[in-house]
Backbone bond lengths (Angstrom), bond angles and torsions (degrees), N, CA, C in turn:
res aa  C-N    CA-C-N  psi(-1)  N-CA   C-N-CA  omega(-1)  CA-C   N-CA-C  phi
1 X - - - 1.443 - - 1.529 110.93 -
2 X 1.447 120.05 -30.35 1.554 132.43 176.38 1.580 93.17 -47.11
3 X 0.942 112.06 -80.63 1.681 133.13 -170.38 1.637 113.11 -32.86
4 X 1.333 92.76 -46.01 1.536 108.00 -177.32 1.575 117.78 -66.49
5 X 1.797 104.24 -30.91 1.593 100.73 172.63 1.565 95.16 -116.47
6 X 1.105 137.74 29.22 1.516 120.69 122.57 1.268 114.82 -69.98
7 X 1.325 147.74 -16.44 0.912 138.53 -137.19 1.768 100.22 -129.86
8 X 1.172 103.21 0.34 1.356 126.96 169.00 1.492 124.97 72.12
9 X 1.742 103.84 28.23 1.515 119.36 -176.46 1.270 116.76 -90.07
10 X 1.558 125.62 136.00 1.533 112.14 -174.79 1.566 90.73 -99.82
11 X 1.252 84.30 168.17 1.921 110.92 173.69 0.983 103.82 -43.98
12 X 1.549 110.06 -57.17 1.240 126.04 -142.17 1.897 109.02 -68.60
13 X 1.404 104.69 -40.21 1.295 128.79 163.70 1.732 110.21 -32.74
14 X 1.582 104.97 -80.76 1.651 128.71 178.69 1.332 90.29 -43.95
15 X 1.385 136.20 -60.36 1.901 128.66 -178.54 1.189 109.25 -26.18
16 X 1.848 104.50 -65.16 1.652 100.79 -171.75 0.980 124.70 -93.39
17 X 1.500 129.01 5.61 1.559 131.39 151.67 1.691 105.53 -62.97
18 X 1.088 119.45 -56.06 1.761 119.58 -176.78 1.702 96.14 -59.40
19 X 1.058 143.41 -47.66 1.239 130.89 -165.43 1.588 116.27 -94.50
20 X 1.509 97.73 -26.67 1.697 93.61 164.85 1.479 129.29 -115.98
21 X 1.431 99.26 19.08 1.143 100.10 -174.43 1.524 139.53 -86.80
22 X 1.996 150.40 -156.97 1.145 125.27 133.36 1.557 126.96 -92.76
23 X 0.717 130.84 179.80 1.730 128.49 160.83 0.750 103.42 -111.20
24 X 1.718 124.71 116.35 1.648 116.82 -168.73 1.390 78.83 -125.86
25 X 1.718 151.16 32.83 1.379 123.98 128.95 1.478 97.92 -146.89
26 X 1.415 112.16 165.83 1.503 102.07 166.96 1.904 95.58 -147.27
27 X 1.502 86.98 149.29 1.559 106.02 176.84 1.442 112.33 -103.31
28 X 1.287 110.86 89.72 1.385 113.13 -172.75 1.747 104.68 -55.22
29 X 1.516 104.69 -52.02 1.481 115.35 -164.75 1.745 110.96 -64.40
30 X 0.968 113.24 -25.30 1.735 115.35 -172.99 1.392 95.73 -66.04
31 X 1.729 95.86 128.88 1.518 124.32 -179.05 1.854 112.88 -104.29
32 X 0.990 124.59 143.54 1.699 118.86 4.83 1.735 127.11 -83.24
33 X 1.148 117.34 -6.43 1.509 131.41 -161.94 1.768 85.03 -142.63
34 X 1.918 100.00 133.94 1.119 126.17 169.34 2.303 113.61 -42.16
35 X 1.003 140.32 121.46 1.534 121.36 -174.57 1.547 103.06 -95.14
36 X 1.477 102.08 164.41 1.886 95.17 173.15 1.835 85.32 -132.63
37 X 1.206 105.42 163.85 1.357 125.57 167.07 1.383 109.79 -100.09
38 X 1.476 109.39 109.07 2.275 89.44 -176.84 1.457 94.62 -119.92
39 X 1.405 97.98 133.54 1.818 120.68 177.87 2.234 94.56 -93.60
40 X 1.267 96.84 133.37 1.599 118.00 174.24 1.520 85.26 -113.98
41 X 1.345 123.02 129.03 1.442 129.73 152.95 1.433 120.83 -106.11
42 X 1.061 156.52 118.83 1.376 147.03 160.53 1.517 126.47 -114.44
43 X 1.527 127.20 -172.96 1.275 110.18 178.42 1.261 122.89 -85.00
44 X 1.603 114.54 -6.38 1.717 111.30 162.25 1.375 102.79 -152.79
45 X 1.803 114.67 46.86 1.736 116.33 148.25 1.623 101.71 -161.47
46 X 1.557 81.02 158.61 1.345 94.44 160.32 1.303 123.27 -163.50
47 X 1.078 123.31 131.42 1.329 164.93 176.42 1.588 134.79 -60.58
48 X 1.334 147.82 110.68 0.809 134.88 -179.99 1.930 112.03 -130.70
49 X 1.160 116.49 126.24 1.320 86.90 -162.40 2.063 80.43 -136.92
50 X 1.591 114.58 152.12 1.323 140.01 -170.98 1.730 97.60 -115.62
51 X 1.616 91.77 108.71 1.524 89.43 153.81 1.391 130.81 -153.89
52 X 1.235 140.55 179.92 1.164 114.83 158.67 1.601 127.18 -147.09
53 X 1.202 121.75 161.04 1.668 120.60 -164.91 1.124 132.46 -82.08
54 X 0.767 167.26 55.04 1.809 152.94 153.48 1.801 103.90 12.44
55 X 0.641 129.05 145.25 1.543 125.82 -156.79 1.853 88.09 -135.40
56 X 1.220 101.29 -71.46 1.573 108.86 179.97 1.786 118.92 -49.17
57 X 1.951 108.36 -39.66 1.377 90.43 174.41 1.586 106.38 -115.84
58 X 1.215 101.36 45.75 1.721 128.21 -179.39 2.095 89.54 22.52
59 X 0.878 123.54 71.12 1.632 137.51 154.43 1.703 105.88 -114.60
60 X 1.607 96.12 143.79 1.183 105.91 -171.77 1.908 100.14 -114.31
61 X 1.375 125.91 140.84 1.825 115.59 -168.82 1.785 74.23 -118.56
62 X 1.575 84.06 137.09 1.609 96.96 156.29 0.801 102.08 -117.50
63 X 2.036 117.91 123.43 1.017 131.80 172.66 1.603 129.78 -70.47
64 X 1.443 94.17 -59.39 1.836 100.44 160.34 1.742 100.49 -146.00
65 X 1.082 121.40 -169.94 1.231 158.82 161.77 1.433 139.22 -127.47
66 X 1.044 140.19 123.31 1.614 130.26 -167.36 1.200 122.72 -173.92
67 X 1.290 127.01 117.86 1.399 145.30 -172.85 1.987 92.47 -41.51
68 X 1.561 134.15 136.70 0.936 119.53 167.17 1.542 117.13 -97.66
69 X 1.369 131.87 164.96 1.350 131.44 -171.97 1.434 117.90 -126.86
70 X 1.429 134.68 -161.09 1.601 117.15 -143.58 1.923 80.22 -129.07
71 X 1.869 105.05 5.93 1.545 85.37 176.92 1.490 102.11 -108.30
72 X 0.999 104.87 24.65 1.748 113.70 -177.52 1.478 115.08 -127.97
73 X 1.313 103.04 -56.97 1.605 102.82 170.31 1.574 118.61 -121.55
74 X 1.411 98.34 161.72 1.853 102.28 -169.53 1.298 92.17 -71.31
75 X 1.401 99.54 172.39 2.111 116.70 -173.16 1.371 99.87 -53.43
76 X 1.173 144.48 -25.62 1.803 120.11 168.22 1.712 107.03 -67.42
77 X 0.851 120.55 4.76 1.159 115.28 -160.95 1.716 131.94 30.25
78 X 1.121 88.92 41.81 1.797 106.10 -166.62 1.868 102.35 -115.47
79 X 1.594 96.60 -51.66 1.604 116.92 -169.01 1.765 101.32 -66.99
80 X 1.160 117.24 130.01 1.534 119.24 157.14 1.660 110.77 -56.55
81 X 1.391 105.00 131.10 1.681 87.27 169.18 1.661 114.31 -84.78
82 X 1.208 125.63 152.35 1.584 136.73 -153.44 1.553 103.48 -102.16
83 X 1.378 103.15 -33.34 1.862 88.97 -169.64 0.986 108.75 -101.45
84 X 1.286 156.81 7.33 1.297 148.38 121.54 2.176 82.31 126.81
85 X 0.701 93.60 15.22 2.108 81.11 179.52 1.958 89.95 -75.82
86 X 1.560 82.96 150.99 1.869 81.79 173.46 1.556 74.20 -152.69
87 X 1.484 90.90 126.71 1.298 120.97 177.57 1.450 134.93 -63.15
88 X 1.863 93.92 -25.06 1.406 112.19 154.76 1.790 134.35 -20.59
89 X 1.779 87.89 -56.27 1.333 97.93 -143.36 1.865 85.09 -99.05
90 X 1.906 96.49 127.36 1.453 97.10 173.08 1.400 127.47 -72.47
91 X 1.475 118.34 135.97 1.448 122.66 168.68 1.620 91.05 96.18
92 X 1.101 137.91 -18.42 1.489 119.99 162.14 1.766 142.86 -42.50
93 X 1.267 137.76 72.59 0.675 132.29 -150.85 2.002 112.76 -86.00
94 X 1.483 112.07 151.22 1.197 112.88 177.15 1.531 113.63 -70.02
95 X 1.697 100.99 160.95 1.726 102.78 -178.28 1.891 107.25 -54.32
């Protein structure tokens, strides 16, 4: 949660990403509670927020939150990018 308001995200934000959001991955295997990745899209944000459930004492853990970027995911910002180029780094060229 530190990370999340350095990073200048309100609560209030992560609320309506978890309640309006998609789950565009889920980690069944991550212990102790299964995690989901949930994408919030809007017409000027977006949102990505990591969490995961307790099922039995129906609690939800937010892991992080974080604006996503174009060296991680393709322009929907939904898609993982696949070839590993990060645009960051100067003079890097793609395969």
């Amino acid at each position: 949660m530190q990370r999340m308001m350095e990073r200048g995200i309100a609560r209030d934000h992560v609320k309506k990403a978890i309640l309006n959001g998609t789950i565009i991955e889920s980690y069944d295997d991550d212990k102790p509670y299964p995690g989901v990745l949930i994408a919030d899209i809007g017409k000027n944000h977006v949102l990505h927020v990591v969490g995961a459930f307790d099922n039995v004492n129906r609690i939800c853990y937010i892991i992080t939150a974080y604006i996503p970027d174009s060296d991680h995911f393709e322009e929907d910002m939904i898609t993982r990018r696949s070839d590993g180029y990060k645009r960051c780094v100067p003079g890097l060229q793609r395969p």
